[in-house]
C-alpha positions as CSV (number, residue, x, y, z in Angstrom):
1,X,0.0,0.0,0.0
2,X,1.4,3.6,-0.4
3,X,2.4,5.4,2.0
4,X,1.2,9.3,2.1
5,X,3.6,10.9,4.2
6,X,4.0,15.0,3.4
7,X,7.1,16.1,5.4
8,X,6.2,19.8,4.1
9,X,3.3,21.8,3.2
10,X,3.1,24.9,0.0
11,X,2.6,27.5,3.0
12,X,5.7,26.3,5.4
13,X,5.6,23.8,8.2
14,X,5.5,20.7,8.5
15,X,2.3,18.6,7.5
16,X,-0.3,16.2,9.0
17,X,1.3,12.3,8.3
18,X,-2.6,11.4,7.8
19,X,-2.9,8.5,5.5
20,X,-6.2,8.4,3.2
21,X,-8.5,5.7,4.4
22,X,-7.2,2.8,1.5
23,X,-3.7,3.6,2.5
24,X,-1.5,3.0,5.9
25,X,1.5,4.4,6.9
26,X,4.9,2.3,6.3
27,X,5.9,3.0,9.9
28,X,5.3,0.5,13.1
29,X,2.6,1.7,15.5
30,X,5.6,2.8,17.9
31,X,7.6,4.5,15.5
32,X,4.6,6.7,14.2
33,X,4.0,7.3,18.2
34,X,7.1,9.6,17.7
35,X,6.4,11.2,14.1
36,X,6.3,14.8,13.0
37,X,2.5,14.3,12.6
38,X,2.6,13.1,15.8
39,X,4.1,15.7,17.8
40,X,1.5,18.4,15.9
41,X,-1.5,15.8,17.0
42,X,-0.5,16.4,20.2
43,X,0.0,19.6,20.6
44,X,-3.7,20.3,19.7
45,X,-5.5,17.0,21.4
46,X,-3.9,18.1,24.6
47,X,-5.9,21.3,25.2
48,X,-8.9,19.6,24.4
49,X,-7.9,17.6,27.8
50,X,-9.0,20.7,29.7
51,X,-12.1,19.0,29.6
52,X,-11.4,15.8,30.8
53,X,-10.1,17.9,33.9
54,X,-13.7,18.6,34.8
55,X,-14.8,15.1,36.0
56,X,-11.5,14.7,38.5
57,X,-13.9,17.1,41.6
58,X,-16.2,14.4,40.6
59,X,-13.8,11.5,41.1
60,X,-11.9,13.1,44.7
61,X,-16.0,13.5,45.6
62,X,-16.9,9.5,45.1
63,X,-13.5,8.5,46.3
64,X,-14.0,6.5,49.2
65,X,-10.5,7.7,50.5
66,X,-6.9,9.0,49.6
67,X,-6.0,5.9,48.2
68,X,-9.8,5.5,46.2
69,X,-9.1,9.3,44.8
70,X,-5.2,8.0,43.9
71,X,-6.4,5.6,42.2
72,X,-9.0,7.3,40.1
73,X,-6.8,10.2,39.2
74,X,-4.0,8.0,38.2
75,X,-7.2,6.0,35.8
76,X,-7.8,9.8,34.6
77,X,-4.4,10.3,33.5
78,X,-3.8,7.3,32.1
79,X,-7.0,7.3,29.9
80,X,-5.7,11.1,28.8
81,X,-2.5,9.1,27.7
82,X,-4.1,6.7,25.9
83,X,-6.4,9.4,23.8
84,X,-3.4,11.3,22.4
85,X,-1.2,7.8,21.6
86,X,-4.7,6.2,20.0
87,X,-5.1,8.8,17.1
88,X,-1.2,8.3,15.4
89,X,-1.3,4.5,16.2
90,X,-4.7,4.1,13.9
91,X,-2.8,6.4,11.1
92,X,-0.1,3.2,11.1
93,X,-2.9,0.1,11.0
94,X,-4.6,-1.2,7.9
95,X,-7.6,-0.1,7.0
96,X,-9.5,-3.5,8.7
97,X,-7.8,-2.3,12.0
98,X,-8.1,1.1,12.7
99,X,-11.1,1.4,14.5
100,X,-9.5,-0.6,17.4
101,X,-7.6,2.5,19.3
102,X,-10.7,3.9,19.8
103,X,-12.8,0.7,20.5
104,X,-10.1,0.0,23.3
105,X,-10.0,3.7,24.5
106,X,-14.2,3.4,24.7
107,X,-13.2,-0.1,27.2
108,X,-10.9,1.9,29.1
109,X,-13.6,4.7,29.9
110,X,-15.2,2.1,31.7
111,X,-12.3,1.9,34.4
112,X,-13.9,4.7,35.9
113,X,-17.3,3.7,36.4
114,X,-17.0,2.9,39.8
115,X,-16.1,6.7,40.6
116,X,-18.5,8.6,37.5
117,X,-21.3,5.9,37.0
118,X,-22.7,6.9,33.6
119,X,-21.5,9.9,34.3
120,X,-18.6,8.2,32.0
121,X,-20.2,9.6,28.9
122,X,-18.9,12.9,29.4
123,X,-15.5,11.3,28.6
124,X,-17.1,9.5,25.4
125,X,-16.4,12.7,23.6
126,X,-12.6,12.1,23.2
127,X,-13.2,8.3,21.5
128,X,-16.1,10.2,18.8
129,X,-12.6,12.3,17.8
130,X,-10.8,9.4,17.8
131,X,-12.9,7.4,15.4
132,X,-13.3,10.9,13.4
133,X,-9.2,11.3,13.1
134,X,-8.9,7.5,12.3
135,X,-9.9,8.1,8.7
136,X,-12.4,5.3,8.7
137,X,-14.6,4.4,5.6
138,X,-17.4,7.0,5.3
139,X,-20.5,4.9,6.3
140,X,-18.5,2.7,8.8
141,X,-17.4,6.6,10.6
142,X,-21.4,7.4,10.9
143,X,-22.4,4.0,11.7
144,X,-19.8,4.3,15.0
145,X,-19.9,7.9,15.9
146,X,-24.3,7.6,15.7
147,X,-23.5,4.2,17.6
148,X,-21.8,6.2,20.4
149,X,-24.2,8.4,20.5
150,X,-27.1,6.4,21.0
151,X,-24.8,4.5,23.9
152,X,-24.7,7.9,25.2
153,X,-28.4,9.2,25.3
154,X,-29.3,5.2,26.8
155,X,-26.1,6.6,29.4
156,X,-28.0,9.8,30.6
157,X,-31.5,7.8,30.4
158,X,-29.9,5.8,33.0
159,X,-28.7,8.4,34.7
160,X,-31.1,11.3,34.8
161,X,-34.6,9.4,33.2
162,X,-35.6,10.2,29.8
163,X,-35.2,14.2,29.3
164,X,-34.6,16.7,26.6
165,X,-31.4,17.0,28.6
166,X,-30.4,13.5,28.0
167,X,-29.7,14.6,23.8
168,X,-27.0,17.4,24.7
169,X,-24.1,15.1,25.3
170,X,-24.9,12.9,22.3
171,X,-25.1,16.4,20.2
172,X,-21.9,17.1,21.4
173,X,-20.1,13.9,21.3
174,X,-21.6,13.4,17.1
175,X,-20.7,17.0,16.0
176,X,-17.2,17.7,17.6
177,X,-16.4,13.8,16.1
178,X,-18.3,14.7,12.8
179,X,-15.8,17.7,12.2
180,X,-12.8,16.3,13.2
181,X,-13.8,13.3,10.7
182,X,-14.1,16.2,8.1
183,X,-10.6,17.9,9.6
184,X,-9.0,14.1,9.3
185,X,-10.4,13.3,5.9
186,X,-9.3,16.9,4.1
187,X,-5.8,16.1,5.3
188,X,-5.6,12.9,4.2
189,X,-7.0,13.8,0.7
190,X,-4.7,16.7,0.6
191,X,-1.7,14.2,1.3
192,X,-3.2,11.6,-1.6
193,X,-3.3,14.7,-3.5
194,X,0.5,15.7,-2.9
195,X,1.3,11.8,-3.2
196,X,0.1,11.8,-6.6
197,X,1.7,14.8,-7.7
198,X,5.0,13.5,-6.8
199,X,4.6,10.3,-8.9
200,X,3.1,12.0,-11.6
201,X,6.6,14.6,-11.6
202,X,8.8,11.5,-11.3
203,X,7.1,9.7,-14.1
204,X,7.4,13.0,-16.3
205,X,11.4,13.2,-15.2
206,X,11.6,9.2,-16.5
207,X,9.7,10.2,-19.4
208,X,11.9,12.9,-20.4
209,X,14.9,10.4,-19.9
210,X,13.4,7.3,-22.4
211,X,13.0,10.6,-24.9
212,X,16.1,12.2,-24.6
213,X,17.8,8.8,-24.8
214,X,15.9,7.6,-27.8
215,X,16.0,10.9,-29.5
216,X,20.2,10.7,-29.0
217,X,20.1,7.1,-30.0
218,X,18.4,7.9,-33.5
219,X,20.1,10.9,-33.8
220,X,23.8,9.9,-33.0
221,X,23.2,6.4,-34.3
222,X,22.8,8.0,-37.8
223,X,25.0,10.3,-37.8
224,X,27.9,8.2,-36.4
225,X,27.0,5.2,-39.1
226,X,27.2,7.9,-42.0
227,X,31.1,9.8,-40.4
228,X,32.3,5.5,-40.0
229,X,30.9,5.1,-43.7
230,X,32.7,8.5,-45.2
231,X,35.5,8.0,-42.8
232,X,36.5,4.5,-44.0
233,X,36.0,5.8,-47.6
234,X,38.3,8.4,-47.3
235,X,40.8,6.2,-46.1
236,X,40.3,4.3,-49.3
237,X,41.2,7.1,-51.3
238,X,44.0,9.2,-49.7
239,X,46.4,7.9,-51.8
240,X,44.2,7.4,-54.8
241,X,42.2,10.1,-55.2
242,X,43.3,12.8,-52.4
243,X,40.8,15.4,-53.3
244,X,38.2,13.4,-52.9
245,X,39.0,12.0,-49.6
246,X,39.7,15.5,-48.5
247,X,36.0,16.0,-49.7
248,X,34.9,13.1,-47.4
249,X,36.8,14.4,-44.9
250,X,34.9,17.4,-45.5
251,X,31.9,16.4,-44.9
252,X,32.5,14.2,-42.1
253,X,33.6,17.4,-40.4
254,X,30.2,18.8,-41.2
255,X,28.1,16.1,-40.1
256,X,29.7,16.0,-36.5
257,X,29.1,19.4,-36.5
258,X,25.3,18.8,-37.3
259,X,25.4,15.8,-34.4
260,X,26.5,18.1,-32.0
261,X,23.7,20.9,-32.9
262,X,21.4,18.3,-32.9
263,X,22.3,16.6,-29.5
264,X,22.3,19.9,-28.0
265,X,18.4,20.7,-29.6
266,X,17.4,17.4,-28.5
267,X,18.5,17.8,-24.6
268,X,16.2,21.4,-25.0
269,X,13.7,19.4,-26.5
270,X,13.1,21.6,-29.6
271,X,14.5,19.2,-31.9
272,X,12.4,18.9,-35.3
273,X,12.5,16.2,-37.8
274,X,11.5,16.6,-41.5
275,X,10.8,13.2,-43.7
276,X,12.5,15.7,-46.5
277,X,15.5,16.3,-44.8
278,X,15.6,12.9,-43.8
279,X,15.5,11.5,-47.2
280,X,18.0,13.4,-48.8
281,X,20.0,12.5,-46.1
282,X,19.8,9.0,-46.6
283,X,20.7,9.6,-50.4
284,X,24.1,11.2,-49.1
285,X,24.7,8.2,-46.3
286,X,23.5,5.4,-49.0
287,X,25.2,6.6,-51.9
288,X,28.5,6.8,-49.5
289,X,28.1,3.7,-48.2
290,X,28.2,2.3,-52.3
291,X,24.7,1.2,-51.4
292,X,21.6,2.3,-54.9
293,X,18.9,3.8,-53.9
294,X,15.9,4.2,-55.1
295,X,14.1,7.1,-52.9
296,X,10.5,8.7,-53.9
297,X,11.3,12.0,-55.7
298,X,8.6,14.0,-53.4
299,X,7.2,13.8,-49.8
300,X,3.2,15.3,-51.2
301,X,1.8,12.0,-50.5
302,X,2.1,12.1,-47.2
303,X,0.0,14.3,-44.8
304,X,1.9,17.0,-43.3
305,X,0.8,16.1,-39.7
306,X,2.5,12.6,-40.5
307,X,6.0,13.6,-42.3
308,X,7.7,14.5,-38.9
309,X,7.4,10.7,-37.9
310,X,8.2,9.5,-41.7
311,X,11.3,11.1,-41.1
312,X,12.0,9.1,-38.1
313,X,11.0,6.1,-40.0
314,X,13.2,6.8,-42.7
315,X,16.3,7.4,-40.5
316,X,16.1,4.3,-38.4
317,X,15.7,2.2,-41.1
318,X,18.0,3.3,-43.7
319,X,20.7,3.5,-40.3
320,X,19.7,-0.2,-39.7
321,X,20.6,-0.7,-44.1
322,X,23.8,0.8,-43.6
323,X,24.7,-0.7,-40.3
324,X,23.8,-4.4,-40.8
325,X,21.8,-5.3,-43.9
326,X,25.2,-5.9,-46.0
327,X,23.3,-4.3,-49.1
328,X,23.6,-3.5,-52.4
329,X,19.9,-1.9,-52.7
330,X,17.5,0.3,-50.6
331,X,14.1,1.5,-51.5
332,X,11.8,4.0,-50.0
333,X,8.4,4.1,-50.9
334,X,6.2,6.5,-49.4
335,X,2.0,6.4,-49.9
336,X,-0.5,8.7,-47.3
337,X,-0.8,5.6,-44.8
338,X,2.1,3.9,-44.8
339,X,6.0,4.1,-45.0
340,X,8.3,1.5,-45.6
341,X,12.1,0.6,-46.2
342,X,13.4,-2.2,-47.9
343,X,16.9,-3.5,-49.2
344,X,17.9,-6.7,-50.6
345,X,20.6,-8.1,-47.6
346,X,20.7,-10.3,-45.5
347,X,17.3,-10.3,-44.3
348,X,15.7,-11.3,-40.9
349,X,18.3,-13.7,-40.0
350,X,15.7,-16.4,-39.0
351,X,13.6,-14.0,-36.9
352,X,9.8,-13.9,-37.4
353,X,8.5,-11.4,-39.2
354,X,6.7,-9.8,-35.6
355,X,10.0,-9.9,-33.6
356,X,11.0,-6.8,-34.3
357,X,14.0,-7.7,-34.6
358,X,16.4,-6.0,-37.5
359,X,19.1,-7.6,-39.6
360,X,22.4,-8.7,-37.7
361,X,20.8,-6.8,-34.7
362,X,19.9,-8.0,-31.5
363,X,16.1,-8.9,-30.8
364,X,14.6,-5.3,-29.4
365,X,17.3,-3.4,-30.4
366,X,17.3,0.1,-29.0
367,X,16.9,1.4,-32.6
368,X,13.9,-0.2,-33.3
369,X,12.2,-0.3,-29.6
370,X,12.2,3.5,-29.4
371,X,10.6,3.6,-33.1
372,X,7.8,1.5,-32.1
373,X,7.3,3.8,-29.0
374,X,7.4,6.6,-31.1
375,X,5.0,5.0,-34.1
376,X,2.3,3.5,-31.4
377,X,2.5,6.8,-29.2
378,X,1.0,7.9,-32.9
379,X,-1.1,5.3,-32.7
380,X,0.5,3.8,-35.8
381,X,1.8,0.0,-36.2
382,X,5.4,-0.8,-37.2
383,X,5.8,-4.0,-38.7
384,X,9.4,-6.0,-39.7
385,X,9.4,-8.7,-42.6
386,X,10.6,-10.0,-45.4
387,X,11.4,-7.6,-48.6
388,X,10.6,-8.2,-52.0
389,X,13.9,-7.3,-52.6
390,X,15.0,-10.5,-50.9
391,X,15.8,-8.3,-47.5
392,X,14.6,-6.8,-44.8
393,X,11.0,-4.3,-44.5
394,X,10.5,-1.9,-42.2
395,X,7.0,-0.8,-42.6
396,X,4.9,1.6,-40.6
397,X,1.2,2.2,-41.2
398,X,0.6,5.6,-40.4
């Protein structure tokens, strides 16, 4: 069960460790005893014991003795004791159990019948705010604080014969309970309410995590697959062909540059990604790579509130071709529902065509997980099979 603990409130101070009614604390009984909630309980429980201060002339008058008052004052104290530990023990037990602090704080009151006779319902007020602060299922907290109240107006019948007066100490005992229940219950919705706010800010830092690690996988993935392809090809040709390795060299210079500008848009989270842009990149990275491509000649067929994802699309999967497809052919086809790209390697390597698993890759590669986020975050479907180019097909319908 989670555990609603607010160690700080929005105006200062610290707050009320009231758990709502389907949560309990983490904390033993003993240990919330000596909480920060605690300490606050009671702080303002023990002025309300100026009442219970009352009934002691009573007590010294029925004593039969020193020893008789003794005794009964020491009962008074101890039942004072009990009524401020009962209210943070119940905020630590299950929901099944929290009514018990007060039930065994309603026994106790009965230690000093001998002394107050019924006269003990004057004490029953303090085990109506004890049920009211034990956050207690709606219906159950009526059925037990209109329960005590009855048990209180039979009391005074007993006592003083069926009177008007009889209903004052039930009125009292029902509304003082009734409003610390509604005290007790804002609290503990305010605390759910906190709670929740804290997951949901943790789950929006995790979020922004898988994003800005996918985002830098796509991005740098390219991007480093095209400066290893020029790179190596440059090496080819320094001796043969110098100017056109200083050319590569050239443009690998250029597309670091780019990574860099985009790893740095990315972490801001302002990064934008054009299905254009990706497509004549992929001509550049393909055509370095010695790999033919065969790439659609415009991007009109797609709707423009799907071409930022076609770019994605296109990146990945023309990264996978170059990466680990061992090619010689790549097409691109592009229609207004779907986008796909195919080459004629070495295919799915015995995987099944729903693995999602891309050529010489491992199954659930990072490369194609965070596309499928990103495609059924779209509510799209990415599919990986078998190319009619005798390769791999990365298709997503849009």
């Amino acid at each position: 069960m989670m555990l609603v603990t607010v160690a700080r409130d929005e105006f200062g101070g610290p707050g009320w460790e009231i758990p709502p009614g389907s949560a309990a604390s983490a904390r033993s009984p003993i240990a919330m005893l000596r909480s920060r909630g605690a300490v606050r309980w009671y702080a303002g429980a023990a002025l309300s014991l100026i009442w219970l201060v009352t009934v002691v002339p009573d007590i010294v008058a029925a004593a039969s003795g020193p020893l008789g008052g003794a005794l009964a004052i020491s009962l008074v104290v101890l039942f004072a004791v009990a009524f401020l530990a009962a209210t943070p023990m119940s905020w630590a037990l299950p929901r099944r159990s929290r009514a018990l602090p007060a039930l065994g704080l309603f026994a106790l009151s009965f230690a000093l019948f001998p002394w107050l006779g019924w006269g003990i319902r004057g004490v029953w007020t303090y085990v109506g705010v004890t049920i009211g602060m034990a956050v207690l299922p709606l219906r159950l907290t009526w059925i037990l604080l209109l329960a005590l109240g009855g048990v209180a107006a039979l009391a005074g019948a007993q006592l003083e014969g069926w009177t008007e007066d009889v209903l004052w100490v039930p009125a009292i005992i029902v509304s003082i309970s009734a409003m610390m229940a509604a005290f007790a219950r804002n609290i503990a919705a305010m605390n759910a309410l906190r709670a929740t706010r804290d997951q949901m800010a943790e789950m929006a830092v995790e979020r922004e995590r898988s994003r800005v690690a996918r985002d830098l996988h796509d991005i740098l993935g390219h991007s480093l697959t095209v400066i290893t392809v020029k790179t190596e090809l440059a090496g080819r040709l320094i001796d043969v062909d110098p100017g056109r390795a200083r050319a590569e060299i050239a443009e690998v210079e250029a597309l670091a540059r780019g990574a860099l500008v985009d790893v740095r848009a990315t972490v801001a989270g302002y990064r934008g990604v054009s299905v254009a842009g990706e497509l004549a990149a992929a001509r550049v990275a393909l055509d370095a790579a010695g790999i033919d491509a065969a790439l659609p000649g415009s991007t009109e067929a797609l709707p423009a509130a799907t071409r930022e994802l076609a770019g994605w699309v296109v990146r990945e999967g023309v990264t996978n071709v170059i990466r680990h497809a061992h090619a010689t052919r790549c097409r691109i086809e592009l229609t207004p529902r779907t986008v796909s790209v195919e080459d004629d390697g070495v295919g799915l390597s015995g995987a099944d065509s729903g693995s999602g698993r891309d050529a010489g890759a491992d199954a659930g590669g990072a490369g194609l997980i965070g596309l499928r986020e990103r495609v059924e975050s779209a509510g799209g479907r990415l599919t990986v099979g078998r190319s009619e180019l005798g390769g791999l097909r990365l298709k997503v319908t849009l």
